[in-house]
C-alpha positions in Angstrom: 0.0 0.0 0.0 3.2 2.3 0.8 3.7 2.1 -2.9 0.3 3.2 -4.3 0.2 5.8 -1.3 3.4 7.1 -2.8 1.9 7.3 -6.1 -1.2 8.7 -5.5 -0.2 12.3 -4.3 1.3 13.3 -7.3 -2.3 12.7 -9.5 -4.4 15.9 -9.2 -8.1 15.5 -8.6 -9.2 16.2 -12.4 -6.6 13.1 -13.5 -8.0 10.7 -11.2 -11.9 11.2 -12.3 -10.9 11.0 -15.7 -9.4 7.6 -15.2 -12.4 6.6 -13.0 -15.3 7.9 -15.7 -13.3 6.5 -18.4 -13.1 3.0 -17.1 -17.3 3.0 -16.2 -17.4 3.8 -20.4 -14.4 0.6 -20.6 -12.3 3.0 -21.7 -8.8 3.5 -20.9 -6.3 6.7 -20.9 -3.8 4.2 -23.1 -6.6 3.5 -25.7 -6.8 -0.1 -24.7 -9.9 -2.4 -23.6 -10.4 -3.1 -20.4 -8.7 -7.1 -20.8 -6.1 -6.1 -23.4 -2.7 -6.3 -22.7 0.5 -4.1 -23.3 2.8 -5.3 -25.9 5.3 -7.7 -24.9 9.0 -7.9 -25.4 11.4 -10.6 -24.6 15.7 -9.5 -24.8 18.4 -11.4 -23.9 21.9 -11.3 -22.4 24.6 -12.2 -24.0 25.2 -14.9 -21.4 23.2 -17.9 -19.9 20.4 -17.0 -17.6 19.9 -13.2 -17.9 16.6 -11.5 -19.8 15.4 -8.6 -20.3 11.2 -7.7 -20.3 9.6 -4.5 -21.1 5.7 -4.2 -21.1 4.5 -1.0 -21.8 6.7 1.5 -20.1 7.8 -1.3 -17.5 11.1 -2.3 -17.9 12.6 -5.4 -15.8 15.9 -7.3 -15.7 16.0 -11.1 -14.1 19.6 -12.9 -13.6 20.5 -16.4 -12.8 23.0 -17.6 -10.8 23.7 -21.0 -9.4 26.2 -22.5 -6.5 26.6 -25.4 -4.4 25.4 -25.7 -1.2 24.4 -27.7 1.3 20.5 -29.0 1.2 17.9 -28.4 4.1 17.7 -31.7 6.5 14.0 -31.9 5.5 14.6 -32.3 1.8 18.1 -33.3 1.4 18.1 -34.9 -1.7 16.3 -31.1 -3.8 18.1 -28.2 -4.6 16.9 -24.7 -3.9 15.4 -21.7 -5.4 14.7 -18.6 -4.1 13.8 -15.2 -5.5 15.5 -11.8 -4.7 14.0 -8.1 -6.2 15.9 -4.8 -6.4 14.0 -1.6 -6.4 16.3 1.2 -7.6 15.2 4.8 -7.1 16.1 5.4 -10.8 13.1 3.3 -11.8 10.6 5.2 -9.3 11.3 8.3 -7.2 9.0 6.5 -4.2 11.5 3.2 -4.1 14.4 3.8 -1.7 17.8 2.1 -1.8 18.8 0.0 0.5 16.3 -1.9 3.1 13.6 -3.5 0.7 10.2 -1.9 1.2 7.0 -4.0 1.8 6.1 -3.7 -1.9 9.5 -5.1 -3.1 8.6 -8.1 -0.6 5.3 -8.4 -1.7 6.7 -8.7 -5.0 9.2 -11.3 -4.3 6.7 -13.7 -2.5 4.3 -13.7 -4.8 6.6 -14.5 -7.8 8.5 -17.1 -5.6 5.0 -19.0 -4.7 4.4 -19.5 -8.4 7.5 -21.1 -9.3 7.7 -23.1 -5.8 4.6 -24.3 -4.6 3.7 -25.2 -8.0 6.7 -27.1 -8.8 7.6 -26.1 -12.3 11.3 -26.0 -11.4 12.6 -29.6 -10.9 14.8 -29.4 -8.1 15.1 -33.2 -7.3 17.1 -33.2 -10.8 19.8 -30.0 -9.3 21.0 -32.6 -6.0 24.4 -34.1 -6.9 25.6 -35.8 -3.6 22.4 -36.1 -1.7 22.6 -35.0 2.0 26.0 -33.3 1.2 25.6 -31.2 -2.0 23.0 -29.7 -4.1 22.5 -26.2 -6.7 21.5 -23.4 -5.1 19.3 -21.7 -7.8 19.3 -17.4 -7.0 16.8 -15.3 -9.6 17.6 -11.3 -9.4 15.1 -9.2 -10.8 16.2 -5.5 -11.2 13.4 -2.9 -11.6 14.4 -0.9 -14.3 11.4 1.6 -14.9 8.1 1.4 -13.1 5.4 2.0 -15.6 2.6 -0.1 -13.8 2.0 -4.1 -13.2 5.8 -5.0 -12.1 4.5 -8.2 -10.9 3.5 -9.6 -14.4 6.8 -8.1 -16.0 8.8 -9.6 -13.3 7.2 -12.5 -13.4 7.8 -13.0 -17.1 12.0 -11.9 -16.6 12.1 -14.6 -14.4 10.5 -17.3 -16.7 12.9 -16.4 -19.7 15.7 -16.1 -17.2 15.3 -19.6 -15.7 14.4 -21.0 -19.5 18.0 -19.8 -20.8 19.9 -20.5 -17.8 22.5 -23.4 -18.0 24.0 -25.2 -14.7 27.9 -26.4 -15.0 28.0 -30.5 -15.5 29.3 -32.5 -12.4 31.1 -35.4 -11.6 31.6 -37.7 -8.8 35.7 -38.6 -8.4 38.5 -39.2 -6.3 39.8 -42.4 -4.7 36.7 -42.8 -2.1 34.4 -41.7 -5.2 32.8 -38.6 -2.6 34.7 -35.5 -4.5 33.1 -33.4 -6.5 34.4 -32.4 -10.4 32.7 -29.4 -11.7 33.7 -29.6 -15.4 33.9 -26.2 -17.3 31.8 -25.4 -20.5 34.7 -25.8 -22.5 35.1 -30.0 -21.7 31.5 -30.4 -21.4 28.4 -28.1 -22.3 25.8 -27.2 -19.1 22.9 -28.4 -18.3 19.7 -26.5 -18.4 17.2 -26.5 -15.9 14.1 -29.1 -16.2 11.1 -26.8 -16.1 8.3 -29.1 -16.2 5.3 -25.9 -16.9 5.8 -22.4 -16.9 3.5 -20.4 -14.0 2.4 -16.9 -15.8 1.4 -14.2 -13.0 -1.7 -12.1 -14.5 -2.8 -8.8 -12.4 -6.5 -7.5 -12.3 -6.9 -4.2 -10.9 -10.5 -3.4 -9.4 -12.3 0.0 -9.8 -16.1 1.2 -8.4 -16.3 -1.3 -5.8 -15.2 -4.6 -7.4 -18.4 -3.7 -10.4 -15.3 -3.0 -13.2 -11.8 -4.2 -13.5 -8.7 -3.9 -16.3 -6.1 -6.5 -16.4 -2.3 -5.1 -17.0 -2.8 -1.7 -15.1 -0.8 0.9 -15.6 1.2 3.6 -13.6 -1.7 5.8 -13.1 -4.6 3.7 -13.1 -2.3 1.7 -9.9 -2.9 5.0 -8.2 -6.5 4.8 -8.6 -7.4 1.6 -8.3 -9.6 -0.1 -4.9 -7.6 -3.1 -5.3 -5.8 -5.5 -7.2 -5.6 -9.6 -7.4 -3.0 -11.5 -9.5 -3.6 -14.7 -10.6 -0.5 -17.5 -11.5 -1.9 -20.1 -13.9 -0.2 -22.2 -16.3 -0.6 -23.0 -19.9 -2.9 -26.1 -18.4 -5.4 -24.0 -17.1 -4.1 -25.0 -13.5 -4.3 -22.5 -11.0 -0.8 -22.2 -9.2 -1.5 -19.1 -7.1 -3.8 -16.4 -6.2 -2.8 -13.6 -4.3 -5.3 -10.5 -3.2 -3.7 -8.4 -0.8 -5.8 -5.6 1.3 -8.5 -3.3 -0.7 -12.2 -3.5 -2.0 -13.7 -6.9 -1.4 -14.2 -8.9 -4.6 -17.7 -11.4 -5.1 -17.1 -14.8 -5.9 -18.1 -14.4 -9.7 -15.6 -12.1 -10.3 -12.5 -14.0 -9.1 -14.1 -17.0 -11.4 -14.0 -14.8 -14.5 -10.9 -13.1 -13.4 -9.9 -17.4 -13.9 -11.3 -17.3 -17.1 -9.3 -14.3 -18.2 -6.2 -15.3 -16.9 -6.6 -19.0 -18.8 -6.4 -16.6 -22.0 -3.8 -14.3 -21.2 -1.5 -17.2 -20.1 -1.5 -19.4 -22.9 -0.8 -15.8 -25.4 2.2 -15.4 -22.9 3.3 -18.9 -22.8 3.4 -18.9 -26.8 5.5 -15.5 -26.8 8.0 -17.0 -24.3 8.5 -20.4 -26.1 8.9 -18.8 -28.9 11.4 -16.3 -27.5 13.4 -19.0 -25.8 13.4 -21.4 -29.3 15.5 -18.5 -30.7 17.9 -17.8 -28.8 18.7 -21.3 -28.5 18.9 -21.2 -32.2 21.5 -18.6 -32.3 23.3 -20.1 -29.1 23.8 -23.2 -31.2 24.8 -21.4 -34.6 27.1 -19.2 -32.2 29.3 -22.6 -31.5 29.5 -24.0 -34.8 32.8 -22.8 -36.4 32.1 -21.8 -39.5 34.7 -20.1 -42.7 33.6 -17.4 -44.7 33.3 -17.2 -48.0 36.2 -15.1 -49.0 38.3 -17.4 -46.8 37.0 -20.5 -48.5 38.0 -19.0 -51.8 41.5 -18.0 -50.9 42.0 -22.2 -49.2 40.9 -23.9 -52.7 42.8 -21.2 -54.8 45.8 -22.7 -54.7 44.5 -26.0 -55.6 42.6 -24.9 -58.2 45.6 -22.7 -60.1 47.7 -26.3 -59.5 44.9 -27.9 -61.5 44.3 -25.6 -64.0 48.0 -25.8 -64.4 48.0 -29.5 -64.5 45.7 -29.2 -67.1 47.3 -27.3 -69.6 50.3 -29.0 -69.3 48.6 -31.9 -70.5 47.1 -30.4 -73.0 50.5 -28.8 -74.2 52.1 -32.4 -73.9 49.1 -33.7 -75.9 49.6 -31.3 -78.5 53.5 -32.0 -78.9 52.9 -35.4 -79.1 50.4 -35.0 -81.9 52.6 -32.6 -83.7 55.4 -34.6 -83.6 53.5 -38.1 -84.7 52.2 -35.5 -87.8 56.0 -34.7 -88.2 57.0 -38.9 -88.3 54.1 -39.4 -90.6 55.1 -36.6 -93.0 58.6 -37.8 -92.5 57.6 -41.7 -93.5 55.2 -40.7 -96.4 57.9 -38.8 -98.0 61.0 -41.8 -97.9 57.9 -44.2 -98.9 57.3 -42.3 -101.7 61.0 -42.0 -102.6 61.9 -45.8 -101.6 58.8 -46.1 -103.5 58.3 -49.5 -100.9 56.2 -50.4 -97.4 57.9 -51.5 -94.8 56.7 -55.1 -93.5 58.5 -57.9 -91.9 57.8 -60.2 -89.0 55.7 -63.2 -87.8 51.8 -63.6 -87.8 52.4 -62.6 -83.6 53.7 -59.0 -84.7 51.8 -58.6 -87.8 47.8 -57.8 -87.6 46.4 -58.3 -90.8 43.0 -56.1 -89.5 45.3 -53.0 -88.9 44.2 -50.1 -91.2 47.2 -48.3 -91.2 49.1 -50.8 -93.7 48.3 -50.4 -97.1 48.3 -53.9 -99.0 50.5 -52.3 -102.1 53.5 -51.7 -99.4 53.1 -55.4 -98.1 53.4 -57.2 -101.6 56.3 -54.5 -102.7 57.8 -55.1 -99.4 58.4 -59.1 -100.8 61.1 -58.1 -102.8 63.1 -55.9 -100.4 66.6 -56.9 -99.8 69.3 -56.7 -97.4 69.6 -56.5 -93.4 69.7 -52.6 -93.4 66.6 -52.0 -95.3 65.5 -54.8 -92.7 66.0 -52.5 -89.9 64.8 -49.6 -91.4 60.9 -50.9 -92.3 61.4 -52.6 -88.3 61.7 -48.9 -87.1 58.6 -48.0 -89.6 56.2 -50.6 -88.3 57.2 -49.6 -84.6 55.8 -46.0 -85.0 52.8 -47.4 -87.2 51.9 -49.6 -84.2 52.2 -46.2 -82.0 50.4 -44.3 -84.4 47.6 -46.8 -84.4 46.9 -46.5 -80.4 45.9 -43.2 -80.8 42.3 -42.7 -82.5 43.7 -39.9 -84.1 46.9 -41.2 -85.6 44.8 -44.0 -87.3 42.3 -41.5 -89.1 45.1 -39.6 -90.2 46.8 -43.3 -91.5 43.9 -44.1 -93.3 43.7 -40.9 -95.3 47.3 -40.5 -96.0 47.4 -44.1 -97.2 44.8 -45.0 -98.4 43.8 -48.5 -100.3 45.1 -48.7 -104.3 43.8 -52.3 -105.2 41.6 -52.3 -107.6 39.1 -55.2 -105.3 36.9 -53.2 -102.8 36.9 -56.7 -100.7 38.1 -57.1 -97.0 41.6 -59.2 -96.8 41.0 -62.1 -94.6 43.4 -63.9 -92.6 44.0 -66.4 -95.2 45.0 -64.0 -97.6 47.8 -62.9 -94.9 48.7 -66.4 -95.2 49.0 -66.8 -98.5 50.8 -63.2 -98.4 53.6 -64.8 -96.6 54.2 -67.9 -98.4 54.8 -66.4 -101.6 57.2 -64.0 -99.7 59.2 -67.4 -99.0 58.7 -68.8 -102.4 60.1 -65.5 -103.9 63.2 -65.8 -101.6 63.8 -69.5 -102.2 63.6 -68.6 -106.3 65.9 -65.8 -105.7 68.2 -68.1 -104.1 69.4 -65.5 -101.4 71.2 -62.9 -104.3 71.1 -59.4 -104.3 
């Protein structure tokens, strides 16, 4: 009561019947209905565990912190969690430093009802040597500007706090298997908290009597207000608290459709902090993952590309040398064919191929009558590069052009006509008798 006490005398008379007329017409100063909320908006630290709310003109900041401690002799195998406020005289003039007043109290029960009476923080799963050591879990909520309703704000920075919040992983060592081995993020990543709902806090604020009420009040309409109720209920539809402190006495069918409202509004806030929470993970996550840039991925293939371009026309310089120089031996053996005016051949049927295309048939029957051992080398060395020439696709087109078939018979030599060939190269040498 201190607080609206210390907000009320600074409203003249003329400010606080508008307010008052304007809500009997469900009308408020903002321009909002009587059950519509502020707009909502979710930040976030850049570490684990700290949020940043703003409805309206309220503005508040939670922060997590954890430690170990030992657990109460009642519940020695649960961690703890327990709720601190700050009320700077920065956010209102009427907060002192310091001592906390009753409101900042008031505040800090109600908040810490929701999240532990109802459970939605596990803290079985925060014990790591039962009786001995468990996480103490610590929220801070710093009031940043007071523009009306710091409960639900507060209430919401402590939510998105807890959500993002991630607890160092622990270990059980040593030679008796009792010490404790808190590994840092670096070895292993933290754990996050198992919140099993989340408990949204929704304010009504009751004007005439109890006959109208606004949900979300703001600054002013706190100072004129008979009373005010908030409401904790999950996105379930279970009630986790109520809490009506002092003021005008509310009927029964109000609180039920102040239930009904607050059903509504917690499920709209539920969706917004989900969906809040889902994206910072999302960037947390993509924030690890080492990535290179594109510039950077250019100038590391570079050099293996230039070495394969390179490779590349190397081979096809060393492709075109070769097929200059077989067009050079070709030239070379047309012309002393055409001057010997004979073929070179010589050999058995296992280094002759009858089906090669590159022999013409005239050079094979003039090569019969060829004489002496140096010639003999000679039309060797020929049929050598012939046989290279012909492994090349090229080389054998080229063959077949510059040599091509004079016999008058169109007909395809067999290998009996090799055969035959051959014989009558022996008959022609036994006739001869050997002379030159």
């Amino acid at each position: 009561m201190e607080h609206k006490l210390a907000n009320s005398w600074r409203m003249t008379i003329n400010e606080k019947k508008f307010i008052e007329h304007a809500l009997l017409s469900d009308l408020r100063v903002d321009g909002r209905r009587p059950f519509d909320y502020r707009s909502l908006t979710i930040k976030f630290g850049r570490e684990d565990g700290s949020s940043e709310v703003q409805l309206g003109q309220t503005r508040v900041m939670g922060f997590v912190t954890s430690q170990l401690v030992q657990p109460y002799r009642d519940r020695p195998n649960e961690g703890t969690l327990s709720i601190f406020t700050e009320f700077s005289p920065m956010a209102d003039p009427s907060f002192e430093s310091g001592r906390p007043g009753e409101f900042a109290v008031e505040l800090g029960r109600i908040i810490d009802r929701g999240l532990r009476e109802s459970r939605a923080v596990d803290t079985e799963s925060l014990c790591v040597l039962p009786g001995k050591l468990v996480w103490a879990i610590r929220v801070d909520l710093h009031i940043l500007d007071n523009g009306g309703n710091l409960v639900d704000a507060a209430n919401v920075a402590a939510l998105t706090a807890l959500s993002t919040f991630r607890r160092p992983e622990c270990a059980l060592g040593g030679e008796d298997g009792q010490e404790i081995i808190i590994h840092p993020p670096e070895v292993k990543d933290p754990l996050p908290l198992i919140i099993h709902h989340l408990p949204i806090a929704v304010t009504f604020a009751f004007f005439d009597n109890g006959n109208s009420l606004v949900v979300d009040p703001t600054y002013k309409e706190e100072a004129v207000m008979g009373g005010k109720m908030t409401v904790t209920m999950n996105n379930n539809g279970d009630v986790c608290a109520i809490q009506k402190a002092g003021g005008e006495g509310v009927l029964q069918s109000v609180v039920m459709q102040c239930l009904r409202i607050s059903a509504v509004k917690a499920a709209d806030i539920t969706a917004k902090i989900k969906t809040s929470v889902e994206e910072y993970t999302t960037e947390r996550t993509l924030s690890k993952v080492k990535r290179h840039s594109t510039m950077a991925a250019v100038d590391v293939d570079e050099p293996d590309i230039k070495m394969r371009s390179a490779n590349d026309d190397s081979s096809k310089k060393e492709m075109d040398e070769c097929c200059s120089n077989d067009m050079e031996v070709e030239t070379d053996m047309s012309q002393q064919v055409h001057m010997k005016k004979t073929k070179a051949f010589i050999g058995g049927p296992s280094s002759w191929d009858p089906y090669s295309k590159g022999i013409a048939i005239d050079s094979i029957r003039k090569s019969t009558n060829l004489e002496g051992s140096t010639k003999i080398d000679e039309i060797k060395e020929e049929c050598n590069l012939q046989k290279l020439d012909e492994s090349m696709p090229k080389k054998v087109n080229i063959e077949v052009e510059a040599a091509p078939v004079r016999s008058g018979s169109s007909e395809k030599k067999s290998l009996k006509d090799a055969v035959k060939q051959k014989n009558t190269k022996k008959k022609n040498t036994e006739a001869t008798g050997g002379k030159c």
